[in-house]
ZADO-1210 file (C-alpha; in nm, 4 decimals, padded with zeros to 6 digits):
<atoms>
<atom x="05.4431" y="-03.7559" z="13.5257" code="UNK" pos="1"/>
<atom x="05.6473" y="-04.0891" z="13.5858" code="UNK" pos="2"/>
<atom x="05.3096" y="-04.2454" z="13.6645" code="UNK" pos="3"/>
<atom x="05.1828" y="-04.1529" z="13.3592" code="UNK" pos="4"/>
<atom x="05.5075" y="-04.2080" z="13.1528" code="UNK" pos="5"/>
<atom x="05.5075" y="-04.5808" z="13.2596" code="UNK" pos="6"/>
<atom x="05.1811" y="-04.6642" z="13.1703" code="UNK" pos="7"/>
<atom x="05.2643" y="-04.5087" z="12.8167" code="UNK" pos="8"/>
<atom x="05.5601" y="-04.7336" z="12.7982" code="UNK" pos="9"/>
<atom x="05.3286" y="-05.0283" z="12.8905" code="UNK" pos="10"/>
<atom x="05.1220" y="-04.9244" z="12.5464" code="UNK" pos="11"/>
<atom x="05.4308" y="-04.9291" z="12.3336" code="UNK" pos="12"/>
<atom x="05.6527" y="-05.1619" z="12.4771" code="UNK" pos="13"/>
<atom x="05.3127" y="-05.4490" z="12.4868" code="UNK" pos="14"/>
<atom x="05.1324" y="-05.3516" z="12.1634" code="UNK" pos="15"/>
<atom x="04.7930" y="-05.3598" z="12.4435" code="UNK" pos="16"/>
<atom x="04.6181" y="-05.0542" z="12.4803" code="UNK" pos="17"/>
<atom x="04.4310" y="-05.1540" z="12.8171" code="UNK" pos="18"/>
<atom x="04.6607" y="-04.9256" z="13.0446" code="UNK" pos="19"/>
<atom x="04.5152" y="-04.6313" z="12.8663" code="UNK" pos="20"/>
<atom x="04.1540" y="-04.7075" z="12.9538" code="UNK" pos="21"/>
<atom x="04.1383" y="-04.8189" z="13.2831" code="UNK" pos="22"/>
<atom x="03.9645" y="-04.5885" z="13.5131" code="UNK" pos="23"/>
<atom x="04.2835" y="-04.4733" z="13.7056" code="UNK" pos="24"/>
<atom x="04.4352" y="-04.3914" z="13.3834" code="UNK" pos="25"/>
<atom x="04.1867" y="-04.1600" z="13.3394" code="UNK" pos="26"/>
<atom x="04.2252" y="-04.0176" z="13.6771" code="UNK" pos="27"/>
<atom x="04.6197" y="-03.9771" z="13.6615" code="UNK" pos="28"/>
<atom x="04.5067" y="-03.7491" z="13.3087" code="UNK" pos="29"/>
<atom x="04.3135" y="-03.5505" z="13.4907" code="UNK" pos="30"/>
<atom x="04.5308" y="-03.4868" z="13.7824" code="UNK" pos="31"/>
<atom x="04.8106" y="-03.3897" z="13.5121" code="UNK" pos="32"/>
<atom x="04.6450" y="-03.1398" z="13.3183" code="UNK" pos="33"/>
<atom x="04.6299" y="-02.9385" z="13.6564" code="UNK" pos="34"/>
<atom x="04.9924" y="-02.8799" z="13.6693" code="UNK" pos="35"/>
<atom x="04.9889" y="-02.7051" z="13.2926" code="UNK" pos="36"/>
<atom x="05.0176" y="-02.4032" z="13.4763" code="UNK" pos="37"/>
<atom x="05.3996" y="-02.5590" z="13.6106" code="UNK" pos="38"/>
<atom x="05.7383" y="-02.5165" z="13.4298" code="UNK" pos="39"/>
<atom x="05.7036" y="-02.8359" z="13.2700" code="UNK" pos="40"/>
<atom x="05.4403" y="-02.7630" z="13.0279" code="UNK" pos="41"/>
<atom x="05.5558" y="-02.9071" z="12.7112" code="UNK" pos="42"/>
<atom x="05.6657" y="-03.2213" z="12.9019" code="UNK" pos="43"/>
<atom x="05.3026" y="-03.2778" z="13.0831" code="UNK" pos="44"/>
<atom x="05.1274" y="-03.1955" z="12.7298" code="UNK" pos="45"/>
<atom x="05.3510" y="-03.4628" z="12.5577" code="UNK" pos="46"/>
<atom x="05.2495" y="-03.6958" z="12.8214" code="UNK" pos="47"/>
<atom x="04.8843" y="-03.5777" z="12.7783" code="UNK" pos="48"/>
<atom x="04.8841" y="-03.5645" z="12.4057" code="UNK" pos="49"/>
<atom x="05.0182" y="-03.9103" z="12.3565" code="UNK" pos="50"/>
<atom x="04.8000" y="-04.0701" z="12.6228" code="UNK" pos="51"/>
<atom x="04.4640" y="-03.9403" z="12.4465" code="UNK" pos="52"/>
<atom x="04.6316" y="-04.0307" z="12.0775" code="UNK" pos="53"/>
<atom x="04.6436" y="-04.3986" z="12.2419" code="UNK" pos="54"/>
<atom x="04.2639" y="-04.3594" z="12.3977" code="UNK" pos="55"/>
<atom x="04.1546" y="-04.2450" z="12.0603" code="UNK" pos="56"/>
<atom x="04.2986" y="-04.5237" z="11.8640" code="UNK" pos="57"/>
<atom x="04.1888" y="-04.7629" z="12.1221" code="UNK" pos="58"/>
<atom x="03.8407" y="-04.6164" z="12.1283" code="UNK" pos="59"/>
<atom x="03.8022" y="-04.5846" z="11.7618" code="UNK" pos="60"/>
<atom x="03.8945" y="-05.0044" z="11.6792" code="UNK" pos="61"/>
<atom x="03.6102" y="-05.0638" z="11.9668" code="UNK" pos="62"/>
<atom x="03.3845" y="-04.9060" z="11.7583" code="UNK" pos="63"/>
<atom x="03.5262" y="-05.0648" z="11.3914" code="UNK" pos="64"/>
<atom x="03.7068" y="-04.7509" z="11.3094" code="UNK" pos="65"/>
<atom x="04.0190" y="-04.7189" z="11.2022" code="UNK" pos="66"/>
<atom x="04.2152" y="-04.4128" z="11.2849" code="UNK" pos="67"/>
<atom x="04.5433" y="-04.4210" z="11.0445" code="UNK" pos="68"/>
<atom x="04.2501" y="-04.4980" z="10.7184" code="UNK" pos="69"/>
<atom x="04.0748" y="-04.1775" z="10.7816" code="UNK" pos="70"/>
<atom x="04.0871" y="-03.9950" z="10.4211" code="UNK" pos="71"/>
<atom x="04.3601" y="-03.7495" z="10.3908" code="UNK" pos="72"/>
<atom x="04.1902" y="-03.4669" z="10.2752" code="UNK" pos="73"/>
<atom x="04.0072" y="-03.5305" z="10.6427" code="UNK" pos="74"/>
<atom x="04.3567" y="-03.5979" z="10.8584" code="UNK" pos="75"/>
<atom x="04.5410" y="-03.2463" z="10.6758" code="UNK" pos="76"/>
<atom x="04.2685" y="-03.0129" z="10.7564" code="UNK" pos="77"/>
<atom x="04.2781" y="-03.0615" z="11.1565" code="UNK" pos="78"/>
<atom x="04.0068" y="-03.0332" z="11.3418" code="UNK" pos="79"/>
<atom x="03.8385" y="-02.6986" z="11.3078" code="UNK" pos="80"/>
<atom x="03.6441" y="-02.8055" z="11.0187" code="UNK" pos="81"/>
<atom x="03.4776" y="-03.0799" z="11.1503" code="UNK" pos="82"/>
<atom x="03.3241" y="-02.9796" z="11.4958" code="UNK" pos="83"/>
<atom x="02.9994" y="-03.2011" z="11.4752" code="UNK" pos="84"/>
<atom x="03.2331" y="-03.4968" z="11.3817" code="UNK" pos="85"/>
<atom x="03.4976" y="-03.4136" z="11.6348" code="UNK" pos="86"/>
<atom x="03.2214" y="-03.4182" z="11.9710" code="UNK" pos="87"/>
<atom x="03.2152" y="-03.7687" z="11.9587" code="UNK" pos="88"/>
<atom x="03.6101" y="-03.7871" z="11.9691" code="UNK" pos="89"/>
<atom x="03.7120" y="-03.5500" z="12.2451" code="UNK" pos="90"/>
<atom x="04.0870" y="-03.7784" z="12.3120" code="UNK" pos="91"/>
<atom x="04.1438" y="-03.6903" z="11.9968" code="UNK" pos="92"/>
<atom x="04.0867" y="-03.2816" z="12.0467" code="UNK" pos="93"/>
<atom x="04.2637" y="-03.2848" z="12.3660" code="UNK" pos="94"/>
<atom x="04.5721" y="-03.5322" z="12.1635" code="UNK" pos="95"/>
<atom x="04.5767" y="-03.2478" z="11.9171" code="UNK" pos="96"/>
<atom x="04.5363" y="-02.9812" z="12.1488" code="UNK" pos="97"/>
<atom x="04.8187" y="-03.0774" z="12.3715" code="UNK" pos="98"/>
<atom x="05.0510" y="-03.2398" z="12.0900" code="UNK" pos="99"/>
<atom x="05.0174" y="-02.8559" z="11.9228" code="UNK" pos="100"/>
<atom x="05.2104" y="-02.7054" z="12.1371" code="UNK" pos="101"/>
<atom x="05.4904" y="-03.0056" z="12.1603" code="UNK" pos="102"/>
<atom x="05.5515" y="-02.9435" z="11.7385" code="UNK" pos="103"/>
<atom x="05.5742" y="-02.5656" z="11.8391" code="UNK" pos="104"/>
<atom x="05.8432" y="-02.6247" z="12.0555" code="UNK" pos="105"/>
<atom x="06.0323" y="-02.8430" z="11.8122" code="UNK" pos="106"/>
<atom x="05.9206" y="-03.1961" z="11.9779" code="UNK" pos="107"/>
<atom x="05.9716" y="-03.4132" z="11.7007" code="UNK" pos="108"/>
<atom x="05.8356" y="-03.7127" z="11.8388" code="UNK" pos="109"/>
<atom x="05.4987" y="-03.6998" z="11.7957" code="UNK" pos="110"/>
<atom x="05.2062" y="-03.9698" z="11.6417" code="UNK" pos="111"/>
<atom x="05.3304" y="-03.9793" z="11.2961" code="UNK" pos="112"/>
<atom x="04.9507" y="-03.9777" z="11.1601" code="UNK" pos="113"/>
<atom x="04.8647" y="-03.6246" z="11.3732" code="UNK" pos="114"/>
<atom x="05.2120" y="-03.4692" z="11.2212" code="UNK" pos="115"/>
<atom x="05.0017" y="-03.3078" z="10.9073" code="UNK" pos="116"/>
<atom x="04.7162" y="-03.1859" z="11.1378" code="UNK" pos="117"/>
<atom x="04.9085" y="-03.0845" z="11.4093" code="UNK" pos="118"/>
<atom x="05.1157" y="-02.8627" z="11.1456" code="UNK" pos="119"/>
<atom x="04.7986" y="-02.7318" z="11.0108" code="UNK" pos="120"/>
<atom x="04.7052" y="-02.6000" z="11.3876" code="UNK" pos="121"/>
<atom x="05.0745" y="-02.5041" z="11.4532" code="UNK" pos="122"/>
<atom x="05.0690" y="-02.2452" z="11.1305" code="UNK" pos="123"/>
<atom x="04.7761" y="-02.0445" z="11.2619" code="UNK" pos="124"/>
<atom x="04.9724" y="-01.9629" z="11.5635" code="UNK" pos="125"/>
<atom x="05.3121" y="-01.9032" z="11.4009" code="UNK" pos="126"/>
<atom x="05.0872" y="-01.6944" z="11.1470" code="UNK" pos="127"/>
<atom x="05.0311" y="-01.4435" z="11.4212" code="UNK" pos="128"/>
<atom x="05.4220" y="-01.4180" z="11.4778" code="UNK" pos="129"/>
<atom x="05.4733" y="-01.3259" z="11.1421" code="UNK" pos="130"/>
<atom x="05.3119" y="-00.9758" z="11.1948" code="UNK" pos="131"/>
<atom x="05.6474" y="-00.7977" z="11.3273" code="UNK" pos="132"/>
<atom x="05.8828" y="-00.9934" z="11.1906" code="UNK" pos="133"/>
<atom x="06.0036" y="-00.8082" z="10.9128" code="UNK" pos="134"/>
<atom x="06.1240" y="-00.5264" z="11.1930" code="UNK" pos="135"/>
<atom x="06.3299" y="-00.8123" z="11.3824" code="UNK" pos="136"/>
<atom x="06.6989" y="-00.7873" z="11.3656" code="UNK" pos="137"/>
<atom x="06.7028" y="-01.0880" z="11.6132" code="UNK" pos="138"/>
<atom x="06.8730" y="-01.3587" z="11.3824" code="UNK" pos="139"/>
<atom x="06.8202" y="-01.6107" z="11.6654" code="UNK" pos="140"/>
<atom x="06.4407" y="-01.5251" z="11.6222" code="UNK" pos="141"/>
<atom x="06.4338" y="-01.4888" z="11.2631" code="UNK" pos="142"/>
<atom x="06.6306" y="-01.8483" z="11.2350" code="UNK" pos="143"/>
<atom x="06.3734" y="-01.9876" z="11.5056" code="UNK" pos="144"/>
<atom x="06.0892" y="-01.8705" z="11.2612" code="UNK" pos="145"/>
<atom x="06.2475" y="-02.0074" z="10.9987" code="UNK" pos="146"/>
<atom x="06.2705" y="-02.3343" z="11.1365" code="UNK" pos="147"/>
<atom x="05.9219" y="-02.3469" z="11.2288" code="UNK" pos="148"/>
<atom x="05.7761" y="-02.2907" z="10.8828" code="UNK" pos="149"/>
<atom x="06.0444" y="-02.5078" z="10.7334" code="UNK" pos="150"/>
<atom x="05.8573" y="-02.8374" z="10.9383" code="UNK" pos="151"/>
<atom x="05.5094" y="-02.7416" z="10.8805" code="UNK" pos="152"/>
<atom x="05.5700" y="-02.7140" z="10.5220" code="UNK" pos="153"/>
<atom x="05.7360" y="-03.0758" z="10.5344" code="UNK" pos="154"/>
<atom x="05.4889" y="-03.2008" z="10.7540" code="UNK" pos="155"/>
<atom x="05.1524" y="-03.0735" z="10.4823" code="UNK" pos="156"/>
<atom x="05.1332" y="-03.2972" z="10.2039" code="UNK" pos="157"/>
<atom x="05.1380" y="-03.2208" z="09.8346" code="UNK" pos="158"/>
<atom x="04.8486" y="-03.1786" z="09.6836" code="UNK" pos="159"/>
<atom x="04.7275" y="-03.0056" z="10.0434" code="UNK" pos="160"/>
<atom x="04.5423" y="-02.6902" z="09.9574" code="UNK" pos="161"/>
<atom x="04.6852" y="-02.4491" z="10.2464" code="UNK" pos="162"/>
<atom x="05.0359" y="-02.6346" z="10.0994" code="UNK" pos="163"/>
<atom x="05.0992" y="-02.3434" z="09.8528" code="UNK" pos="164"/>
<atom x="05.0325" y="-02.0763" z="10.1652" code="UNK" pos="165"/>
<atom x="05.2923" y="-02.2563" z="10.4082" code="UNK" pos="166"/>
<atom x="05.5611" y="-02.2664" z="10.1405" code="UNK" pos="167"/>
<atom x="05.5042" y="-01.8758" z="10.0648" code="UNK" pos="168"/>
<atom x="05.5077" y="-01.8127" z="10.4802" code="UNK" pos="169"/>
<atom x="05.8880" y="-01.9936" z="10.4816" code="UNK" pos="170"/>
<atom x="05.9863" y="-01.8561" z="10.1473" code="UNK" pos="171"/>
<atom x="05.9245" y="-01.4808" z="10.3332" code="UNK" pos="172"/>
<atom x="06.0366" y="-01.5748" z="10.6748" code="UNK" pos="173"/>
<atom x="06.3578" y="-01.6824" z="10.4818" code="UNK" pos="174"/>
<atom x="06.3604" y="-01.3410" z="10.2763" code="UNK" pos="175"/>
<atom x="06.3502" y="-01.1336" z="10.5663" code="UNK" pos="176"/>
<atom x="06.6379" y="-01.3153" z="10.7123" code="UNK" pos="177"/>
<atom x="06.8489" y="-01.2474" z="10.4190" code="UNK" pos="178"/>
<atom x="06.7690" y="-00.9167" z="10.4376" code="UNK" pos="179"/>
<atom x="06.8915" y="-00.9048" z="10.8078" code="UNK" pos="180"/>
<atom x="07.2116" y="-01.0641" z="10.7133" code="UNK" pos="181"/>
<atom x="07.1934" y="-01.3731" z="10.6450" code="UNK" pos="182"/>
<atom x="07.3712" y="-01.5835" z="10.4108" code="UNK" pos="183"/>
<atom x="07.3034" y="-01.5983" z="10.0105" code="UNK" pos="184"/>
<atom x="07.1642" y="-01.9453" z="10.0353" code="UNK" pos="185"/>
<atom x="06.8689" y="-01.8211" z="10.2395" code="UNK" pos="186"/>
<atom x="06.7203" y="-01.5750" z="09.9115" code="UNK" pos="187"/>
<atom x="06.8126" y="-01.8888" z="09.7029" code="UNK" pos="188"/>
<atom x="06.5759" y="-02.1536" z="09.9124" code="UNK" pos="189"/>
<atom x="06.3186" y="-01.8710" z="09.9495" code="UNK" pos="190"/>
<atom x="06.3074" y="-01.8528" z="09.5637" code="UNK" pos="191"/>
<atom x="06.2049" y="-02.2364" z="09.5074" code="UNK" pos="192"/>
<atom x="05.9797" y="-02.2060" z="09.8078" code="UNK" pos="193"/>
<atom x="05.8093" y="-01.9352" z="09.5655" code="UNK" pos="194"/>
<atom x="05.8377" y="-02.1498" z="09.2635" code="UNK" pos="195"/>
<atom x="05.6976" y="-02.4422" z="09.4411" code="UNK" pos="196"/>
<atom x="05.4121" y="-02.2407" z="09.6039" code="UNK" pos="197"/>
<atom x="05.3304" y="-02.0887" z="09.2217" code="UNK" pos="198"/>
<atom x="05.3618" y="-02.5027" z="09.0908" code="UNK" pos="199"/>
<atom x="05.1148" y="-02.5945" z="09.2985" code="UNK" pos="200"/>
<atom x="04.8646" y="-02.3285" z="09.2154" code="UNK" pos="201"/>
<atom x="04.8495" y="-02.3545" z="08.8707" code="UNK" pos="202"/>
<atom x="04.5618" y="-02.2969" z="08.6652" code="UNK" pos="203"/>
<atom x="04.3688" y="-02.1563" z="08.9582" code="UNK" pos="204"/>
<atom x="04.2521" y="-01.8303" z="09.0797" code="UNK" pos="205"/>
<atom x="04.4165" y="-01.6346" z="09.2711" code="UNK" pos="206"/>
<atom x="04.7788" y="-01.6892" z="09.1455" code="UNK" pos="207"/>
<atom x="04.8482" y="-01.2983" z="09.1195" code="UNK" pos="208"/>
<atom x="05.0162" y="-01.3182" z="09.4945" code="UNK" pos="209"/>
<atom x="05.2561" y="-01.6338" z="09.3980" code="UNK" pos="210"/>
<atom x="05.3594" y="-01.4589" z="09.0834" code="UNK" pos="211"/>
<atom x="05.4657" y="-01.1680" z="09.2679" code="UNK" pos="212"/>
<atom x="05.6298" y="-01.2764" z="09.5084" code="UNK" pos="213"/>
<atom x="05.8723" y="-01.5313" z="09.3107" code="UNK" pos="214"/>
<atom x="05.9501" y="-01.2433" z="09.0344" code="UNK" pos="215"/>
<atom x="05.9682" y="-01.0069" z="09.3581" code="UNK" pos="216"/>
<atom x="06.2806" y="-01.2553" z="09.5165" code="UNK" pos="217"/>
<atom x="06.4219" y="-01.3095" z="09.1579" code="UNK" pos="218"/>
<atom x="06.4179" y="-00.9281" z="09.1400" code="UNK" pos="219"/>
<atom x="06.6443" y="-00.9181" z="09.4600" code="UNK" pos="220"/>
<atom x="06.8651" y="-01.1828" z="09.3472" code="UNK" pos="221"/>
<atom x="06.9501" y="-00.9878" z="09.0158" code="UNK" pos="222"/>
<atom x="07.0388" y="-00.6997" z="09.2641" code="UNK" pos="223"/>
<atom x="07.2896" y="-00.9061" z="09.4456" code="UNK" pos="224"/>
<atom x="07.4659" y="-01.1067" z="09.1752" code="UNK" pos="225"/>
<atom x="07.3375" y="-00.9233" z="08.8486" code="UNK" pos="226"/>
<atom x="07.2290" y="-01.2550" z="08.6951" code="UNK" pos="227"/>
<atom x="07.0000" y="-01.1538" z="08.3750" code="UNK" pos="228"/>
<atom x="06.8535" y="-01.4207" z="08.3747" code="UNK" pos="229"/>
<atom x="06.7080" y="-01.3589" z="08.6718" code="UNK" pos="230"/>
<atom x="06.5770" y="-00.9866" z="08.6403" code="UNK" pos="231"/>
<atom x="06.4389" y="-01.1060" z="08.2757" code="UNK" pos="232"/>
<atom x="06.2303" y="-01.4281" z="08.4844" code="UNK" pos="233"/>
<atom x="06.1009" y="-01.1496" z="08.6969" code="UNK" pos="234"/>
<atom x="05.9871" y="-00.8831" z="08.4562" code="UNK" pos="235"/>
<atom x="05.7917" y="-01.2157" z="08.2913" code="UNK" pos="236"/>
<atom x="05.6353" y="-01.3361" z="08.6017" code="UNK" pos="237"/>
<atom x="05.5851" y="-00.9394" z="08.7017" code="UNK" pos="238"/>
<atom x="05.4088" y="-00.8744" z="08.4051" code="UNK" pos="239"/>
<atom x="05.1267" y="-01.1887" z="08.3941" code="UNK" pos="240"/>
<atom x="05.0715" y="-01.1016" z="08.7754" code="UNK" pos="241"/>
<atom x="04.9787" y="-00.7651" z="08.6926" code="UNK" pos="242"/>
<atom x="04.7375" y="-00.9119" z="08.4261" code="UNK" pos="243"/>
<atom x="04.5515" y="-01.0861" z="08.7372" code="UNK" pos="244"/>
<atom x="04.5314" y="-00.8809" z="08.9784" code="UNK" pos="245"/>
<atom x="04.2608" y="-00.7029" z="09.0199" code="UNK" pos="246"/>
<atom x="04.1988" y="-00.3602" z="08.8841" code="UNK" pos="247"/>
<atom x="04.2707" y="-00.1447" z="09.1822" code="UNK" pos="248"/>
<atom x="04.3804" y="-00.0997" z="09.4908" code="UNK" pos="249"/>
<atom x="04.7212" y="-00.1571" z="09.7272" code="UNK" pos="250"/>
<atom x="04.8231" y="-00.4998" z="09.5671" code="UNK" pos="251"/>
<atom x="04.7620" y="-00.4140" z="09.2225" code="UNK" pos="252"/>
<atom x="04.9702" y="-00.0807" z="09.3129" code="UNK" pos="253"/>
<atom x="05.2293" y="-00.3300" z="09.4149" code="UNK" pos="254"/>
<atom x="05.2514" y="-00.5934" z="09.1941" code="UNK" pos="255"/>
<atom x="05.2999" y="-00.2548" z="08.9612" code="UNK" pos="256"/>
<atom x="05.5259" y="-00.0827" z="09.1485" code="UNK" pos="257"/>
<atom x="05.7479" y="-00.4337" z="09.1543" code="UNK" pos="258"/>
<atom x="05.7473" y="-00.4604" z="08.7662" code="UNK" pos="259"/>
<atom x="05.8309" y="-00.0592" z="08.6820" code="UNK" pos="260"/>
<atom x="06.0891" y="-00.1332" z="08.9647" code="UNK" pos="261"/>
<atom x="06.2223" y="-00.4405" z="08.7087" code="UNK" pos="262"/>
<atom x="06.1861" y="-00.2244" z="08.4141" code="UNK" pos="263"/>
<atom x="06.3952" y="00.0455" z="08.5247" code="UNK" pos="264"/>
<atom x="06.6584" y="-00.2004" z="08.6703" code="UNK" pos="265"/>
<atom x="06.6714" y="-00.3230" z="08.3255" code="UNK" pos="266"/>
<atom x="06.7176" y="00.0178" z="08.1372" code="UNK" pos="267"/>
<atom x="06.9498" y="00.0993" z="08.3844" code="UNK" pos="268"/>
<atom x="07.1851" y="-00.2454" z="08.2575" code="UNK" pos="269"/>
<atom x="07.1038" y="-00.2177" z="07.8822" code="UNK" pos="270"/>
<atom x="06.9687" y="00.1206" z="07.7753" code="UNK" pos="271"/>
<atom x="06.6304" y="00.0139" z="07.6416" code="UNK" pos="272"/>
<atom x="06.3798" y="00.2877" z="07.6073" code="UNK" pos="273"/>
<atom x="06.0954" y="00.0529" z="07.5925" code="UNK" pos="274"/>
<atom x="06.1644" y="-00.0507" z="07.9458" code="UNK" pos="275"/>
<atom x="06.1929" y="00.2707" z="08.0780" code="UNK" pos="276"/>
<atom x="05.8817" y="00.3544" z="07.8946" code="UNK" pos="277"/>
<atom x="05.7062" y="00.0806" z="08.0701" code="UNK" pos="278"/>
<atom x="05.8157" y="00.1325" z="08.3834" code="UNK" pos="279"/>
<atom x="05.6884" y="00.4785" z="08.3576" code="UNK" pos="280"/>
<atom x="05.3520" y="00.3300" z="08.2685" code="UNK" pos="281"/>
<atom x="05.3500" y="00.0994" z="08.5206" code="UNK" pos="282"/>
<atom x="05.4380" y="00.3526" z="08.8330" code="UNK" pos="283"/>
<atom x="05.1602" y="00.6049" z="08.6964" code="UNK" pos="284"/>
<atom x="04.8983" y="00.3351" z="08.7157" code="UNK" pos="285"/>
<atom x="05.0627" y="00.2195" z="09.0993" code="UNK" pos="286"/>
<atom x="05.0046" y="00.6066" z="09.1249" code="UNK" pos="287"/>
<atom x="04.6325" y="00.6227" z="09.0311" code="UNK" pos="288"/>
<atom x="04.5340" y="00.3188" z="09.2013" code="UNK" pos="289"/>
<atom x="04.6979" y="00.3522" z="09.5186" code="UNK" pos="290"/>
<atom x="04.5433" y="00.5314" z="09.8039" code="UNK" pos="291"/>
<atom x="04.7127" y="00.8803" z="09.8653" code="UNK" pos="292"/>
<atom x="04.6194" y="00.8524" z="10.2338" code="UNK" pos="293"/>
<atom x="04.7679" y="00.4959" z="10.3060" code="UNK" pos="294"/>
<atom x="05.1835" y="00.4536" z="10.3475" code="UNK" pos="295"/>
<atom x="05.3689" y="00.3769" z="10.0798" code="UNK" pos="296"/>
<atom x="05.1979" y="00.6775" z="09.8349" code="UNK" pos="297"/>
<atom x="05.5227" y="00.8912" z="09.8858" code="UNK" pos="298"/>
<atom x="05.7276" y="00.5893" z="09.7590" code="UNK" pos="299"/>
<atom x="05.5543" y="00.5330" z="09.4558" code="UNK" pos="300"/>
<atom x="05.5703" y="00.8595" z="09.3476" code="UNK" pos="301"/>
<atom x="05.9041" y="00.8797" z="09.4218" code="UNK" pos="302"/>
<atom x="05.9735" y="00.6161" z="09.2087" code="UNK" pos="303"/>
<atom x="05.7519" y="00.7891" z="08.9643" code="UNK" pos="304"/>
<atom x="05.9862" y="01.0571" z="08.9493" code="UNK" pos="305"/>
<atom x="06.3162" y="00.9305" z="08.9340" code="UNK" pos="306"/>
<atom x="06.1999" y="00.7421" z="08.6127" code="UNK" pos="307"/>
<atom x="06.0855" y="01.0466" z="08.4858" code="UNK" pos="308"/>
<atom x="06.3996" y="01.2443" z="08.5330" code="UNK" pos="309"/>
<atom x="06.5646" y="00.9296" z="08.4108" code="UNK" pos="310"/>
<atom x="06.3783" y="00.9514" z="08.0677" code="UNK" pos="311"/>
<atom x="06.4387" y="01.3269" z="08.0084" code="UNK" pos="312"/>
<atom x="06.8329" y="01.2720" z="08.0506" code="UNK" pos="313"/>
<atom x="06.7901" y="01.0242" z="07.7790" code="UNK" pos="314"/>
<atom x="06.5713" y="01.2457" z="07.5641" code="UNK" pos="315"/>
<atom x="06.5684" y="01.5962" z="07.7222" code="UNK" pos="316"/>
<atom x="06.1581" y="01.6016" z="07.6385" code="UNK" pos="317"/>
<atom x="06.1078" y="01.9365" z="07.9046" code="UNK" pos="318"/>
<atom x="05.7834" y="01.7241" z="08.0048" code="UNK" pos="319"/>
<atom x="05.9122" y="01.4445" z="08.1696" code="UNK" pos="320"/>
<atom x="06.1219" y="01.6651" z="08.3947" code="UNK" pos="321"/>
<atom x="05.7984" y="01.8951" z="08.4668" code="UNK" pos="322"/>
<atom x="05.5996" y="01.5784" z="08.5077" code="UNK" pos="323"/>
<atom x="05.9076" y="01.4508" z="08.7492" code="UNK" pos="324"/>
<atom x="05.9027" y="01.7767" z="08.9722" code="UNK" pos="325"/>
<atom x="05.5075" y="01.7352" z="09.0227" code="UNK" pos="326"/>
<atom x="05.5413" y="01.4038" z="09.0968" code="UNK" pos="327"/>
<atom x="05.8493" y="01.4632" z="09.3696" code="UNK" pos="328"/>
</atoms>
């Protein structure tokens, strides 16, 4: 490791990349990647990721190309994409490889042109620790996740198409902390990590998700500070989500069961029938879609039934209460 940290310093300190492709340079590499297996890990792979970032470069200006000028569309999308491309560049797979793990583990010095690309690699494997989060009550874990998502989405440009997917992952991560306890502000920057995630898919297909989940969070924050402005954004944004999604199954049963769940909230402040009329509709559709054998049937027709009951206090039709037993 000090070998191999000197002859790094060499690179930056002299502006010459020679130290990096001299045969023995290549040796010490190889001799370091068999101590991965050691408690230094992240230290040898910084070492490692660097030194075949500074082969690349210096192997890519022998042959007239020029690593920092590669389109962006090309640098943001890593290296998956590309595999016939990337056989001729193997110090660059091993640089990204090796540097992937350091930008796990919070190492932010890293080749500034690998950040996006290395952030793009890092998200698949923090998408795989989303899976359990929301049953985590471990605020040091939760924060850690947080964290994480918070530099990928900095690290992908704008205009990135998996830009408006990161900024959704952090807006939820940051949700699902709030909803373990922590503070206000953490529903507040999940909400314009929605909004920008729903900006930057506009106009294009599949923008049923980003709707919900914005009017979802603005939904929540009406429940902690009763802002109408807020519940009346999310019954908006609710309402065109439903109108694209698709016609059945368990999203469009949510995205439904989210707007009657707005609806009711906003009989319940100003005594509309309208809105309890549509959030009746709107949990009898959730109803019919939704499968009766997955989880989450027994909640929708629970909710089914409460604003059934809730109708026939305000009118005393005998229906809706018959109609509100059947459901319960």
């Amino acid at each position: 490791m000090d070998a191999m940290a000197a002859r790094l310093r060499r690179v930056a300190e002299l502006h010459d990349m020679t130290p990096v492709l001299e045969a023995e340079a290549l040796r010490e590499a190889r001799r370091l990647a068999e101590l991965l297996s050691g408690g230094d890990d992240i230290a040898v792979r910084h070492l490692l990721g660097w030194f075949h970032w500074f082969r690349h470069q210096a192997l890519a200006v022998r042959t007239d190309r020029v690593p920092d000028q590669e389109p962006r569309q090309e640098r943001g999308r890593g290296l998956g994409q590309g595999q016939d491309r990337d056989r001729d560049r193997p110090d660059l797979r091993i640089a990204v490889q090796a540097l992937t793990a350091c930008f796990l583990a919070g190492d932010d010095n890293l080749p500034e042109p690998l950040v996006p690309v290395l952030a793009e690699h890092a998200a698949g494997y923090a998408v795989q620790l989303l899976a359990d989060l929301g049953e985590s009550d471990d605020q040091a874990r939760l924060f850690g996740m947080a964290n994480l998502w918070q530099r990928i989405a900095e690290a992908v440009p704008v205009g990135h198409p998996h830009r408006a997917v990161h900024l959704t992952a952090l807006g939820n991560v940051l949700r699902i902390k709030w909803r373990r306890g922590g503070p206000p502000a953490d529903l507040d920057a999940a909400i314009e990590h929605f909004r920008e995630a729903l900006s930057a898919v506009s106009g294009e297909p599949g923008r049923a998700m980003y709707l919900y989940n914005l009017g979802d969070a603005l939904g929540a924050r009406f429940d902690r500070s009763g802002a109408t402005e807020d519940l009346d954004s999310a019954i908006a944004l609710l309402e065109e989500a439903v109108r694209e999604a698709p016609d059945d199954g368990l999203y469009r049963a949510l995205v439904l069961t989210g707007l009657g769940s707005a609806l009711r909230a906003r009989y319940e402040r100003a005594g509309t029938l309208p809105d309890l009329d549509g959030a009746i509709d709107r949990y009898r559709e959730a109803a019919s879609v939704f499968p009766v054998d997955q989880p989450g049937s027994a909640e929708i027709l629970s909710g089914l039934g409460n604003v059934l009951r809730l109708r026939f206090e305000h009118t005393h039709v005998t229906g809706d209460l018959d109609a509100a037993v059947d459901a319960g």
